[in-house]
Structure formats: structure tokens, C-alpha cells
C-alpha positions as CSV (number, residue, x, y, z in Angstrom):
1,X,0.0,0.0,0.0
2,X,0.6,3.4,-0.6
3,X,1.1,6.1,2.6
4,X,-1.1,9.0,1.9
5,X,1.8,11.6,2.5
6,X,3.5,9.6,-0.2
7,X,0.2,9.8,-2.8
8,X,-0.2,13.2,-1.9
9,X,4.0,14.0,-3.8
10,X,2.7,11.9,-6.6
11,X,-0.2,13.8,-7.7
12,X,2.0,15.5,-10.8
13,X,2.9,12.1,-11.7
14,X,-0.6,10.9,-11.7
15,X,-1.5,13.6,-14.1
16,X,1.3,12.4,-16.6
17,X,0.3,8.7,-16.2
18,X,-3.1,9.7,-17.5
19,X,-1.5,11.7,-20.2
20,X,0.3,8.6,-21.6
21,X,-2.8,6.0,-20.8
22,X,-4.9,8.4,-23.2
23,X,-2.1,8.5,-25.8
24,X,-1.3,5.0,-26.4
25,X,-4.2,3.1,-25.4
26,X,-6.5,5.3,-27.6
27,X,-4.3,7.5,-29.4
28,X,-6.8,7.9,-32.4
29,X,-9.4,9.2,-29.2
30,X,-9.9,10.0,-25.7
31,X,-7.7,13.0,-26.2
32,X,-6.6,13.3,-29.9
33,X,-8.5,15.1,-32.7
34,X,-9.4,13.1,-35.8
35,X,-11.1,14.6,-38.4
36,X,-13.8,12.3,-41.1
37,X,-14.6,10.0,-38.4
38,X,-18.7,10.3,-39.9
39,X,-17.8,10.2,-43.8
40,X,-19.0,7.7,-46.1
41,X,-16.9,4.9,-48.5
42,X,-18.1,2.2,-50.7
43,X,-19.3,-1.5,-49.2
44,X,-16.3,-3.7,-49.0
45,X,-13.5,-1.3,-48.9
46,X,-10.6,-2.3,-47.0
47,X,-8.1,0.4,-45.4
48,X,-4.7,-0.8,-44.4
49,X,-2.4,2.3,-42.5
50,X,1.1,2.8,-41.2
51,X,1.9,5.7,-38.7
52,X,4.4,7.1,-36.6
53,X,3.7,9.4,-33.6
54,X,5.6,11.6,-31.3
55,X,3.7,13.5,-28.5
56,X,6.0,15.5,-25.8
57,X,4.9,16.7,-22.6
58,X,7.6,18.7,-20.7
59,X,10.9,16.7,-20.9
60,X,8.8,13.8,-21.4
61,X,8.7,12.3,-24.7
62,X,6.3,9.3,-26.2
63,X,7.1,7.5,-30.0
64,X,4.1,5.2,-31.2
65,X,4.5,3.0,-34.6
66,X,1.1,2.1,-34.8
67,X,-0.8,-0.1,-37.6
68,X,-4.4,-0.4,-38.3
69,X,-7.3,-2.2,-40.4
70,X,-10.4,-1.0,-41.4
71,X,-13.4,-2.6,-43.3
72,X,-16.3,-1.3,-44.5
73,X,-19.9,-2.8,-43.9
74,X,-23.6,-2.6,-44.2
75,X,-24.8,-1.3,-41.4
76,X,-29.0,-1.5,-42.3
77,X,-28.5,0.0,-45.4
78,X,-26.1,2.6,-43.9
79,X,-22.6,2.1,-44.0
80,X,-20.2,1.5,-41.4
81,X,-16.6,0.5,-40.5
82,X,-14.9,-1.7,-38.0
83,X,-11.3,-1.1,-37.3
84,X,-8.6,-2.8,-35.4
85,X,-5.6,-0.3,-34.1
86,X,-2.1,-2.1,-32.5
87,X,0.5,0.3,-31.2
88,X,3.8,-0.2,-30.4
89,X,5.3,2.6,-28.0
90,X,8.6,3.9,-26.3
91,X,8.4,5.7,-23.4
92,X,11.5,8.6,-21.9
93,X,11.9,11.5,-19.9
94,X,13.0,12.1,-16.7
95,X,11.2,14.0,-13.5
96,X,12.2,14.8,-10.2
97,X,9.7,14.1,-7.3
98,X,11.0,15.8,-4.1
99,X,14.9,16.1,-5.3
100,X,14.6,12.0,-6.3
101,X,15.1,12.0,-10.2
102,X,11.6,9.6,-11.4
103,X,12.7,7.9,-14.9
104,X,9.9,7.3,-16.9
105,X,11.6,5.1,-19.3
106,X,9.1,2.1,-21.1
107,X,8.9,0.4,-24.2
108,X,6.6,-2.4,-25.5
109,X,3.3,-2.6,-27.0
110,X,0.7,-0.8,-26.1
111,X,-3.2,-2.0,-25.8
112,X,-4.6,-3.1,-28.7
113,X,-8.0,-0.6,-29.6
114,X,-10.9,-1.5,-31.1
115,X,-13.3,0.4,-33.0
116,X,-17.3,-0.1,-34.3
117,X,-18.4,2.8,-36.6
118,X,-22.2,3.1,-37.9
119,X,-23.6,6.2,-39.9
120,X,-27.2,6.3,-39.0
121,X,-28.5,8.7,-41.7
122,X,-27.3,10.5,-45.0
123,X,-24.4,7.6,-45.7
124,X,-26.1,5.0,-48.0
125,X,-24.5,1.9,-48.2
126,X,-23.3,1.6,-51.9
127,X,-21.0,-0.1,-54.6
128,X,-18.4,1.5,-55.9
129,X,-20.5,1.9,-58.8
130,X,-23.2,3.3,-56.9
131,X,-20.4,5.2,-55.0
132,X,-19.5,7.6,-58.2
133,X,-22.5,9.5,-57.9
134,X,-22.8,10.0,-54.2
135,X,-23.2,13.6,-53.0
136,X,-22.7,13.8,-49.5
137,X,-25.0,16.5,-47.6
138,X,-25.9,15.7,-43.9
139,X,-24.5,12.5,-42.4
140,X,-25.0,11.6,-38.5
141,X,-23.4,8.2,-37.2
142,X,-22.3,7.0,-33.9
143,X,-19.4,4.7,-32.7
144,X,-17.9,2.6,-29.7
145,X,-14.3,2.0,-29.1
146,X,-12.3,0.4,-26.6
147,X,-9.1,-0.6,-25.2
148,X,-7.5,-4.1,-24.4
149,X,-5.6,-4.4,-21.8
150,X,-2.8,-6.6,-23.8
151,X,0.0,-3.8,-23.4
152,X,2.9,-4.8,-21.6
153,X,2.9,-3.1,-17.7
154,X,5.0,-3.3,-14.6
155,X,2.8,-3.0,-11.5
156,X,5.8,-1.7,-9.6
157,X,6.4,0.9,-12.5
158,X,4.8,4.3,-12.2
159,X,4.3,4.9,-16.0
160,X,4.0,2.3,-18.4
161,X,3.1,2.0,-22.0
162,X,0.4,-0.2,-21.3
163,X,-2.5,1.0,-19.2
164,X,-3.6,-2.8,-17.6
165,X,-7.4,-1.4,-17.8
166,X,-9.7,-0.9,-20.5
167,X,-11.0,2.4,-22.1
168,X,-14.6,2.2,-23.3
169,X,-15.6,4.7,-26.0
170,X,-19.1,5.7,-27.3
171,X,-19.2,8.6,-29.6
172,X,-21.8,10.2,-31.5
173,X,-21.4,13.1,-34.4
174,X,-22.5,14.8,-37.5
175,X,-20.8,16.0,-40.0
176,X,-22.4,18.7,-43.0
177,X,-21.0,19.3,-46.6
178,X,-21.5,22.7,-48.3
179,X,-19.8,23.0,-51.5
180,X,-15.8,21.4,-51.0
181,X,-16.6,22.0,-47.5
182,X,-17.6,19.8,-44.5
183,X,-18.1,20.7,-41.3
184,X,-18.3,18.5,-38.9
185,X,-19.3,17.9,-35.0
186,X,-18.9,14.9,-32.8
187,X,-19.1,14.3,-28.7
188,X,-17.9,11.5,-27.0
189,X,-17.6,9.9,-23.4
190,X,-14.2,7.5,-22.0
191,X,-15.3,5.4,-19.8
192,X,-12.4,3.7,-17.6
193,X,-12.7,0.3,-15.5
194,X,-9.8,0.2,-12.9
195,X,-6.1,-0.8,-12.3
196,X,-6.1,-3.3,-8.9
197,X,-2.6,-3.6,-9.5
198,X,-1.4,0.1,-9.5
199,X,2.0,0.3,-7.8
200,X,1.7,-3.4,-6.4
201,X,-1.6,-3.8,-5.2
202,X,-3.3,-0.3,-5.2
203,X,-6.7,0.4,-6.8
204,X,-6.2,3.0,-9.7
205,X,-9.5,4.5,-10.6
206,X,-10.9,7.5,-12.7
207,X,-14.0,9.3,-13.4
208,X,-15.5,9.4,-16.9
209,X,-14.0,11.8,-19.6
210,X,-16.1,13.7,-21.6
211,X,-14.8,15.0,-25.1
212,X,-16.3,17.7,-27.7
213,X,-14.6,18.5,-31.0
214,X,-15.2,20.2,-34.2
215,X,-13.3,20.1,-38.0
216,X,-13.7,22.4,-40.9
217,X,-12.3,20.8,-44.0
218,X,-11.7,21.7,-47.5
219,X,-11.4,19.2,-49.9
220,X,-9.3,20.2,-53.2
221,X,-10.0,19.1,-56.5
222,X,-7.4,15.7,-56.3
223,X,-9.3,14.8,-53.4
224,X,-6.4,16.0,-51.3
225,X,-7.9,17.7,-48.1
226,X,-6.8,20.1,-45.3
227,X,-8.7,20.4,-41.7
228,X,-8.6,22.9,-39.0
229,X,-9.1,21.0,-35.4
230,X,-10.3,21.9,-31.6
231,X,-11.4,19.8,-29.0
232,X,-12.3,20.3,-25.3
233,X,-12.6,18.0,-22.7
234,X,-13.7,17.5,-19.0
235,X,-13.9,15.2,-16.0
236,X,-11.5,12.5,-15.5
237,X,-10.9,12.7,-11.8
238,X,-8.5,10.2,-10.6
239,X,-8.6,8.0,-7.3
240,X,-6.6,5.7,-5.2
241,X,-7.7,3.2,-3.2
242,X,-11.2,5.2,-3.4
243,X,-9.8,8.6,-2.5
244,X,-9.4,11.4,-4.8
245,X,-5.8,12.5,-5.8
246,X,-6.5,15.1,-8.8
247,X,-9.1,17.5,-10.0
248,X,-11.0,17.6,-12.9
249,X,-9.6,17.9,-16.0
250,X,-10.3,20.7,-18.3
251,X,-8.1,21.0,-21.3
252,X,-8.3,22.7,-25.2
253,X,-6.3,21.8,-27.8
254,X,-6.2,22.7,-31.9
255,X,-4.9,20.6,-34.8
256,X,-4.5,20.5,-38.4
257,X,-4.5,17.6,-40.8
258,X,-3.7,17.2,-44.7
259,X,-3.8,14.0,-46.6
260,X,-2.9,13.9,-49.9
261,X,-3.5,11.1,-52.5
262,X,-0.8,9.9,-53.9
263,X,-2.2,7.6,-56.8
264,X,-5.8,5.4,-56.2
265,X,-4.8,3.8,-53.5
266,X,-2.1,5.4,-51.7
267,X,-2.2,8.7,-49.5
268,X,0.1,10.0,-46.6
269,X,-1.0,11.9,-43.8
270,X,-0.1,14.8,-41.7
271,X,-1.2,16.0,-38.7
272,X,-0.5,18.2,-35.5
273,X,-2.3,19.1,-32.4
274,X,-0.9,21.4,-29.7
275,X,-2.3,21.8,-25.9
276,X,-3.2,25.6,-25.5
277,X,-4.9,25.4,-21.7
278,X,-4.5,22.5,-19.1
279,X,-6.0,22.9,-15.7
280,X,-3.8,20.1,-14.8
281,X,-0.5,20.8,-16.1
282,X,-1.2,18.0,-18.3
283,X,-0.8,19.6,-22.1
284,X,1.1,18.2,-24.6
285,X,2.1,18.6,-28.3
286,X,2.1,15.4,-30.7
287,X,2.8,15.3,-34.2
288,X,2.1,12.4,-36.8
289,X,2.4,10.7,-40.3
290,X,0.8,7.6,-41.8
291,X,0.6,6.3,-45.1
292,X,-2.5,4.5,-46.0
293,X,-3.5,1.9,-48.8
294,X,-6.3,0.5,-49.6
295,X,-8.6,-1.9,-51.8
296,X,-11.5,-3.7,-52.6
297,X,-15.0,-2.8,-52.6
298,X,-18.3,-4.5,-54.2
299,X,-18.0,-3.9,-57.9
């Protein structure tokens, strides 16, 4: 067990465990911005994607190479995706927690995600045929992620890259297209179980996260596109052994993506996102690239 004087130093520490745990057990969500999550494709197309990511947080610094799957189904004459996301991360950085010097060094995978995407109106479920002609104006959808706790963890570690609880997920959004723009809206709620085995056999607990973002995105004539990014989220109050050890979070952050096609079925990424408040101290910049291919659809 813990002493409370001793959980009481740790609080800063606590903060940047939570700050990893969102990163690489859902870096596509609890805290990062990604744009086109509501957009339609045809029936039967399968995405394949390779990515690297850095995110820094003072003197700490987190590298994820991450690859992912996606396929898309009929969702009830709607269509939607299921993807599979596995991340491999390495951890550094060093803190000091009352003169002691705290190395946050890890590397291993990190937990697996899971992801079920359906559009619930203005995304028709088409061939790519059928696809051609599609004019997207008003689509709404919803989705449910989560986390499995697969990642490799040390319960005498402080920070690991695996976050030995799972991360539960449901979203909902909209998103509008006028002209080459679309802009779009979504909300979405993390909902943690707990760690029994945090710093031997402490319970590690947190309240649930609530997330609000919005993307305005141009789409160019090559299909290439550009977003601007915010999100805002709130709640997340963390416990130990039942008692609270940090406030709620509150925390903005802005983005930008661009992906541009490089033939059919080839495109790279970019993206950004920079921390502009924290309440906790717990901002952070990250920065990405992925390539994607993919194939397939009903002819």
C-alpha cells in the first residue's frame, strides 16, 4: 500500500500517467482530434495504414509506430466501419519528485483498440459503382471504441506504455457538406474500469472523460484535403484506493490535418495538435504521419 503523504507528492505524476494511458491506449481518441470520423466509403473497402507518432509533454517524450485495419460494412442500409488499431510505443523522460530523479523510461506494446463505426443517416451503403454519384450532404453516425488491456505493464512501475485497464468509448457526431466543405461535429464519453494492480496492489481509478470536437475541412480538387481541429474536454478525476488524488480535468487543444492522394490507392497523412490550456498541467504537443493503402470494394 501506498502512505497518503507519499500519494499526496505523486499527484504530478498521476496527471502524466493519464497523459500517456490516453495516448497509447487510444491515441486515435480520448484525447486526440481526428477529423472524417462520420464520412462515407463504398461497401467492402478495406483500409490498411502505417503511422508514426511523437507526443511531448515537458521533458517527457512518447514515440508510437502504430498499424491499423479497417473494413467497410452494411450497417442497415447505412454504412459503417470496423477497425482494429495495434501500437507499439517507447516511453523517456525524466522528472524529479522531491529532489529524487523519477525515470519514466518504457517500451513495449501498447493495448490493442478496437473500433465499431455506424452512420445512422445521409451515408447509404453503396458499390463503388453506386459510389461515383454519391453527394454527400448531412451525415450523422455513432461509434464505440475500446481498449484491451494486452499492453505490456509493470505493476511496480509508475508509467507504463500499457495502461492494464480498458478504455470504453461511445461517440456520436454529425458532420455537414457545403460546396468542397464539410463541417463537422462529434461528442464522445471515455469510460475507464480500474487498475487493482497500480504500484503493487493499489486500486487506480478515474472518473469518466467527456470529449467535444469540431473540424472544418476543404477538400481540393485531387481529393487532397486540409482540416482545422479543436477539441475540449472535462472530467476524469482520478482515485486511489477510493480517494481522490486530482481535480477535474479541463483542457483545449487545436490541430490540423492534410492528406494527400498519392495515386488510387495510396495517400500519406499529416497531422498536429498542440495543448493551448491544461487545468492540470497536463498539455502536450504530438505530431504524426501515416501512409494508408487501400482496396477492394463491391463492384
Amino acid at each position: 500500500m501506498i502512505s497518503p503523504f507519499r500519494l499526496a507528492g505523486l499527484i504530478p505524476y498521476l496527471v502524466l500517467i493519464f497523459f500517456f494511458a490516453a495516448l497509447t491506449s487510444l491515441s486515435a481518441s480520448a484525447q486526440e482530434i481526428e477529423a472524417r470520423a462520420y464520412s462515407n466509403a463504398p461497401i467492402g473497402m478495406n483500409f490498411i495504414s502505417g503511422s508514426l507518432a511523437q507526443a511531448k509533454s515537458g521533458s517527457y517524450t512518447l514515440n508510437t509506430q502504430a498499424i491499423s485495419t479497417t473494413h467497410v460494412l452494411d450497417v442497415a442500409g447505412q454504412s459503417g466501419r470496423i477497425t482494429l488499431l495495434l501500437p507499439y510505443s517507447e516511453l523517456s523522460g525524466t522528472g524529479t519528485l522531491k529532489g529524487q530523479a523519477i525515470n519514466a523510461s518504457a517500451e513495449g506494446l501498447s493495448d490493442p483498440v478496437i473500433k465499431a463505426s455506424a452512420n445512422l443517416y445521409g451515408a447509404p451503403a453503396l458499390t463503388n459503382s453506386e459510389f461515383k454519384n454519391y453527394q454527400q450532404d448531412l451525415i450523422i453516425g455513432a461509434s464505440l471504441a475500446a481498449s484491451i488491456p494486452w499492453g505490456k505493464y509493470n505493476s511496480q512501475q509508475m508509467v507504463n506504455v500499457g495502461a492494464n485497464r480498458s478504455v470504453i468509448q461511445p461517440g456520436f457526431g454529425a458532420s455537414q457538406a457545403i460546396g468542397p466543405w464539410r463541417l463537422e461535429l462529434a461528442t464522445m464519453a471515455s469510460i475507464y474500469t480500474s487498475n487493482t494492480n497500480y504500484m503493487g496492489s493499489n486500486t487506480l481509478s478515474q472518473s469518466p472523460l467527456y470529449s467535444g470536437e469540431s473540424h472544418v475541412i476543404y477538400y481540393f480538387p485531387n481529393t487532397a484535403w486540409i482540416s482545422a481541429d479543436a477539441t475540449y474536454f472535462t472530467g476524469g478525476q482520478t482515485y486511489i484506493n477510493g480517494l481522490p488524488r486530482t481535480g477535474q480535468q479541463e483542457n483545449w487543444r487545436f490541430g490540423s490535418t492534410l492528406s494527400y492522394p498519392v495515386d488510387k490507392q495510396n495517400s500519406i497523412r499529416l497531422s498536429g495538435t498542440k495543448g493551448v490550456y491544461s487545468r492540470t498541467d497536463a498539455s502536450y504537443n504530438a505530431m504524426g504521419i501515416s501512409w494508408q493503402f487501400r482496396w477492394g470494394g463491391t463492384p
